[in-house]
N, C-alpha and C positions, 0 to 999 in steps of 0.2 A: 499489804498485798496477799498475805495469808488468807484474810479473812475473804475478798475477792476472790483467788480461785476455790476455797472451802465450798463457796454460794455457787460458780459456775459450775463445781463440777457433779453438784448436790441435785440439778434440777433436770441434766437431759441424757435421754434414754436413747432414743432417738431422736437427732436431730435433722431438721431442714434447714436447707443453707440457700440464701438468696445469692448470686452468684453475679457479680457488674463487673464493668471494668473503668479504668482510668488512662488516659493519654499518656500519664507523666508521673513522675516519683512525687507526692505530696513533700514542701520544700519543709513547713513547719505547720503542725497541726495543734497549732492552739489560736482559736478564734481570733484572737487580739491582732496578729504577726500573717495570719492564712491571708495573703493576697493573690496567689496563681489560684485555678479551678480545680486543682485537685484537692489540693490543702483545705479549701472551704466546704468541697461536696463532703469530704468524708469529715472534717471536725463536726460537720451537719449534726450528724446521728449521734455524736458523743456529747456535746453540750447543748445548754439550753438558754435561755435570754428572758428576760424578765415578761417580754409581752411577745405576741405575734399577731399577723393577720388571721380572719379566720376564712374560710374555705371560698366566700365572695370575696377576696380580695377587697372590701369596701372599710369593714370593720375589725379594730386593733381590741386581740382580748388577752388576758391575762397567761402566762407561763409561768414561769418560778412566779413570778406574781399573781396572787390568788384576786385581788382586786388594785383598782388604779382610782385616785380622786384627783383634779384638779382643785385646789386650795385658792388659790387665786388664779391669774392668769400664769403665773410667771412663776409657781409653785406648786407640784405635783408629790404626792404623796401613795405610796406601793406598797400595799400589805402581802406580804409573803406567803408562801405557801408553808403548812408544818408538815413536818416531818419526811421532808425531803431530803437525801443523802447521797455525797460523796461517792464515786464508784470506790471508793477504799472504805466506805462505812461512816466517813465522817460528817456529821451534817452541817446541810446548810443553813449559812446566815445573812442576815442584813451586811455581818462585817466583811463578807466575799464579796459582797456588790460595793462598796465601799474603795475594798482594797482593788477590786477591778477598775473603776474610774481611774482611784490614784497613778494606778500602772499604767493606762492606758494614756492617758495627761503627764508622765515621768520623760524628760528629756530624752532616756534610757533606751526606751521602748520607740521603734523606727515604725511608724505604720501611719500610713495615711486614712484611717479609719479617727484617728485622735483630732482632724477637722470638724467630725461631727459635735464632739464633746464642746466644742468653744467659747460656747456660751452659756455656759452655767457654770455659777457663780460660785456654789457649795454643793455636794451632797453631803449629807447627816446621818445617822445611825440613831432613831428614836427608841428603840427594842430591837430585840435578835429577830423579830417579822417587821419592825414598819422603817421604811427609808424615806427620808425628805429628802427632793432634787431640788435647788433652786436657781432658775436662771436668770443672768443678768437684765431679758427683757423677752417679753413672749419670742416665741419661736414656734416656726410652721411644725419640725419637725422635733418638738419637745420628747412625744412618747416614740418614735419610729426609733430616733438613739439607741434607745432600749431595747434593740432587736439584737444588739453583739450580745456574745455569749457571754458569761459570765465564769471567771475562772476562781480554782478555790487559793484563799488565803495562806492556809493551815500549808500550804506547800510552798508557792510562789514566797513569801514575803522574804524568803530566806536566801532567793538567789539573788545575784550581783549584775548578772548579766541574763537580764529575758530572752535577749536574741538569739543567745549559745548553749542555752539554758536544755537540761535532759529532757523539761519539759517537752518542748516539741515537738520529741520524739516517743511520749512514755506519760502521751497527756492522760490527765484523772477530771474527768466532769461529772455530768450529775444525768447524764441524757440514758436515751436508751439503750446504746450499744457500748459498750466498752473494748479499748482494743486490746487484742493478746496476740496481735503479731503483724510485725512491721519487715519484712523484705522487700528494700529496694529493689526496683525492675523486676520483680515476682511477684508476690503477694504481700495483700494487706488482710488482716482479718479480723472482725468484730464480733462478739459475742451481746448473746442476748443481756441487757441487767437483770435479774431476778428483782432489784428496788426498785424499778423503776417507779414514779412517784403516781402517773398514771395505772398504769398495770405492765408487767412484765410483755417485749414482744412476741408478739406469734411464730415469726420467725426468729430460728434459733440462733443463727448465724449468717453475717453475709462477711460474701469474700471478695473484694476487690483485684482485679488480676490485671496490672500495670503491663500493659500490652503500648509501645509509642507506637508499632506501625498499624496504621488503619484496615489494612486490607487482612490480617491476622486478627483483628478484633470483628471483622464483619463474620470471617468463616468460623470462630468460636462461635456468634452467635446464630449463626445459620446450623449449626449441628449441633446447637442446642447448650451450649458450654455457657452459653452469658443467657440470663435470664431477663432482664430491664438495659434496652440502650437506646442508641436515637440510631438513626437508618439517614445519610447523603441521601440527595433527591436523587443520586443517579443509581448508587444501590435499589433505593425504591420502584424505581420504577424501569429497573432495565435488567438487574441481579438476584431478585427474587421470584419465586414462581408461587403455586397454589400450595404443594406441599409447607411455604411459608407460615402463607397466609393461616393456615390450618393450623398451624402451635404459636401462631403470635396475634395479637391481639393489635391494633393501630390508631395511633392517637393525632391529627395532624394539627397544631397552633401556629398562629406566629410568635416567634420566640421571642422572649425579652429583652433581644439585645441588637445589635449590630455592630457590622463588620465598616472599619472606615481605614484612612490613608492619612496618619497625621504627619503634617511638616515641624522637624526643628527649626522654630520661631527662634532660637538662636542664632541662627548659621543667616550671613548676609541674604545669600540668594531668597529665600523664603521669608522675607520681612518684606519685600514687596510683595502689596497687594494685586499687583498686573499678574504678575508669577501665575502665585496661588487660582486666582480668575480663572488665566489660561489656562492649566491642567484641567481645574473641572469642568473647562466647558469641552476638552479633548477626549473626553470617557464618556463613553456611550453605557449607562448603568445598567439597561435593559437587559443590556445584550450579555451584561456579568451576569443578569438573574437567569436570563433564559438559556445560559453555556453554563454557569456553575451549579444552578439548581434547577434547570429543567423547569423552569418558571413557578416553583416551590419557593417565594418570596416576592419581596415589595422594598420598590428605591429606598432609599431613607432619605429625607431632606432636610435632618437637626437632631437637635441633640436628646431629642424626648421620643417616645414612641406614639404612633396613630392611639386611637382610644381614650390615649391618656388627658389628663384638663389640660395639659401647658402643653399639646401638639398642637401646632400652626400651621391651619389647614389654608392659609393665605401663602403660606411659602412654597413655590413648584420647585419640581427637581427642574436643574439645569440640565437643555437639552443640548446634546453635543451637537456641537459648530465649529471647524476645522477652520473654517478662515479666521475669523473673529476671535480663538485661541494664536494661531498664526500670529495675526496683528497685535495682539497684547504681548507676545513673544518677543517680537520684533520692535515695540517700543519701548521694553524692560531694558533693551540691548541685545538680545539674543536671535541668532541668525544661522542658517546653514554652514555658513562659517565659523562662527564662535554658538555651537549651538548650546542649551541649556543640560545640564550633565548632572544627576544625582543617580544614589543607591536606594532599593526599598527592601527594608530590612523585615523578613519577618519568620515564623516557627512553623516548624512539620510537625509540631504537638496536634493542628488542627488539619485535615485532609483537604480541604478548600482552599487555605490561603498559598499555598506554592503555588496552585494554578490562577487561582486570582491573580499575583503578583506577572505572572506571566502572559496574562491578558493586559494588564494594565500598562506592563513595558511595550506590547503590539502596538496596544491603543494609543501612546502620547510618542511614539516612532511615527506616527502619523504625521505630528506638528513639530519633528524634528526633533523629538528629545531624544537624548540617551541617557537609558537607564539600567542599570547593571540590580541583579539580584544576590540578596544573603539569605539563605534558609538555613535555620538553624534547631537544634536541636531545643525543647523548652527552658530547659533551666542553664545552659550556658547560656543564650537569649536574655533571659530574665540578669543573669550575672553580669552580664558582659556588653550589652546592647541597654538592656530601658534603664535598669538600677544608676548607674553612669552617664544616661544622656546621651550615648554615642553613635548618631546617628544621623543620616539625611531625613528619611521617612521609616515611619513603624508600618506596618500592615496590620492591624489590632482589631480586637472587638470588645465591643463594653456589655454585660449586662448588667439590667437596670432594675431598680427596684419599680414598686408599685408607686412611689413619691419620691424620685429621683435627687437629691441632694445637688445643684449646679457647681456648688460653691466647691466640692473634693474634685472637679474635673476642671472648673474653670476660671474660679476667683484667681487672680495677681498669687495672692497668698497663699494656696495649694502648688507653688511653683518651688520645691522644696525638695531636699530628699527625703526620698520615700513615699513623695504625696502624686497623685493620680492627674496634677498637669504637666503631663510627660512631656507635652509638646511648648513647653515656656509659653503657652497665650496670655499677654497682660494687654487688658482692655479697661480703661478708666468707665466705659459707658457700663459694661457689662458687670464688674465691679458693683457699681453702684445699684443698679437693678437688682442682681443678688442679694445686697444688703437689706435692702427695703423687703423683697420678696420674702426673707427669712426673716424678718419682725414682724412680719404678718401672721395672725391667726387667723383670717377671717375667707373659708376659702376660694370664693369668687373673685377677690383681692390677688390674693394668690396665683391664680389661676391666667387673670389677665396680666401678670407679672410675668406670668414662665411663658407667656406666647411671645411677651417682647423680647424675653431673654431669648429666645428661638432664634426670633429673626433676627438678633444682633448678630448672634454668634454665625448663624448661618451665613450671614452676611459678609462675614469677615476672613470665613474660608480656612479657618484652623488645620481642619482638617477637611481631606475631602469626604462627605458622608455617601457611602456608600449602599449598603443593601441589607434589610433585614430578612432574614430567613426563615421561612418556617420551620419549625421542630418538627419533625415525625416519630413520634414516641412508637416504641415498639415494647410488649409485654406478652411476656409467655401465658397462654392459656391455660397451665396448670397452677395461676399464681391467683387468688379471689382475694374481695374485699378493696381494689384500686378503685377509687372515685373520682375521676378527673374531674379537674376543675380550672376555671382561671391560671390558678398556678401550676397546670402541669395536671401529674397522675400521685403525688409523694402526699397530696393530704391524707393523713392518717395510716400511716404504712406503718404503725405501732399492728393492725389490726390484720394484717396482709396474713395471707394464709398461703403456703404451697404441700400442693398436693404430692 
């Protein structure tokens, strides 16, 4: 730790500090365990992963791994990068990727990220640069695996407990930023690496400023306090004026993810398929887009996004029909008299979903439900409501990778603790689709795979899918070198400059 602030405090004179903020107290910041959105944004910038996409989102190139061969099909081989190191100075090796697997595959270690690892067979340590993976039978997503971060040995091997471990609080990576201060509901703060293995950031510092209410994180960044965040469509376009527009810069996508409504597939009522039917056919989706975002988004009808290969453009959103939900109501058993009665659980970490949730009780009051809401705060939420199961319905949103993994959201076998089928879905059809899908290398194969699994799952009413939203990225015009792309505005923010 010496030798760490020796170097930070060795190189700045003056510094510039990138200045964001977070909904929520980051729960644990090591890659492995980072499952809420805080925890993930910010281990972001502290570690790295053996490969990544590159700026087309089309093409997987090298990180700590300086090159990749496929060996056979079912055998991948990662020549490392030299002389890459440790925020404490210690370098890295083969036997960090190694001891990462292990840990991440350890009974030990609670995270539903160890789905991805499952089929492979061995990895190997051939020299301190080259790793052999070998998996039991090709697999779609062999190299994307390889996108967690990879944590260092020289520390970890020693603890007993990862979950409780200082670690993730007082993580050490190999990435760009390092952290040197962690206050809950205040600030988080990252300094530049001076190692960095590419070249040291431009930026000297950024400072995370854990703001949970929204309407305090907008007026920080309207007076200039927050430098990079996303803007509500209703901020957008009803809260900002020209003096905005003039120090911020605007980026509009549709966002990687969506927002849906999952039923606990445990609980009687929501195991029939009438149920489930009726609700979606009582929500009018449109009317969520064009009241929550000011028609800044698009229904969502499954489980994959538009663009992508495995979105199924044969599936239509259900269009709400009050009789016909009515009638399916009414054949399940459910009546003005004994009407249908659930809770929809969800967090004020996100500024949309209390009023989502409050549209959607209007909306199924229509066909006679009663529905009672919980908002809660993020991480009792997470503590007390998903980690436990304990629940009628979640209010959630998934984001999704570039090549979405089905099998951590919806195989039988992801129904675990700690695993991401929150909502108990066990479907023998869908199952088996997965399986096949993920033996595949070939990706047209593949492709015609994830549309069936689309319309199974859609079909089956898990959840109800609700709306994808467009991001409105917002950045300070004193901030150069951002290159938007596919993924956002973050490609190469190694090179960001502020004025």
């Amino acid at each position: 730790m010496k030798f760490l602030l020796l170097l930070l405090q060795s190189v700045w004179l003056v510094a510039s500090t990138l200045h964001l903020s977070a909904s929520s107290n980051p729960a644990r910041l090591n890659p492995l365990i980072a499952t809420d959105s805080a925890s993930a944004s910010i281990a972001g910038f502290m570690f790295n992963a053996l490969v990544k996409y590159d700026e087309t989102g089309q093409k997987i190139i090298g990180d700590l791994a300086e090159s990749y061969r496929f060996v056979t099909p079912t055998i991948i081989e990662f020549k490392l990068r030299h002389g890459v190191k440790w925020h404490d100075g210690k370098p890295f090796t083969a036997a960090d990727v190694l001891f990462t697997y292990e840990l991440i595959k350890s009974p030990k270690t609670i995270t539903p990220y160890a789905s991805d690892f499952r089929v492979i067979k061995n990895v190997s340590v051939i020299d301190d640069y080259t790793v052999r993976v070998v998996y039991e039978k090709p697999y779609f997503k062999a190299l994307e695996v390889w996108m967690m971060g990879i944590v260092p040995r020289h520390i970890l091997s020693h603890e007993s407990d990862i979950m409780g471990s200082a670690f993730n609080t007082h993580p050490i990576g190999t990435g760009p930023y390092i952290l040197t201060k962690l206050e809950f509901s205040k600030q988080i703060v990252l300094e530049a690496n001076p190692i960095y293995f590419e070249h040291r950031p431009k930026i000297d510092k950024i400072v995370f400023h854990v703001i949970s209410d929204p309407m305090t994180r907008f007026l920080m960044l309207k007076s200039g306090e927050i430098d990079v965040d996303s803007l509500e469509s209703m901020q957008y376009e009803r809260q900002i004026d020209t003096a905005f527009h003039k120090h911020f810069a605007t980026l509009e996508l549709p966002s990687h993810s969506y927002t849906y409504l999952g039923f606990n597939l445990r609980l009687k009522k929501f195991q029939d398929a009438r149920v489930r039917q009726a609700l979606s056919l009582a929500i009018d989706r449109q009317k969520l887009i064009d009241i929550l975002f000011l028609k800044h988004g698009h229904v969502c009808t499954g489980p994959f996004l538009p663009g992508s290969k495995g979105f199924n453009d044969s599936i239509k959103a259900p269009k709400q029909n009050l009789i016909q939900a009515k009638a399916l109501l009414k054949a399940a058993g459910y009546d003005s008299v004994h009407p249908l009665e659930f809770e929809i659980a969800t967090s004020n970490s996100n500024a949309i979903r209390p009023y989502a949730a409050e549209i959607l009780q209007r909306q199924l009051l229509d066909v006679g439900v009663k529905v009672t809401l919980r908002v809660m705060e993020w991480q009792a939420f997470l503590n007390t409501v998903v980690a436990p199961r304990k629940f009628d319905t979640v209010l959630l949103g998934w984001s999704l990778s570039l090549t979405p993994d089905p099998y951590a959201l919806w195989h039988s076998d992801s129904d675990v603790p700690g695993g991401f089928n929150l909502v108990g879905y066990h479907s023998h059809q869908a199952d088996k689709l997965i399986e096949k899908m993920e033996s595949s290398t070939d990706p047209e194969t593949i492709a015609v795979l994830q549309r069936q699994i689309f319309a199974q799952i859609s079909g089956d009413n898990p959840y109800l899918f609700l709306v994808i939203p467009n991001e409105i990225n917002v950045y300070s015009r004193h901030i150069s070198g951002i290159k938007p792309t596919i993924n956002g505005i973050w490609e190469d923010y190694i090179d960001w400059e502020k004025k």
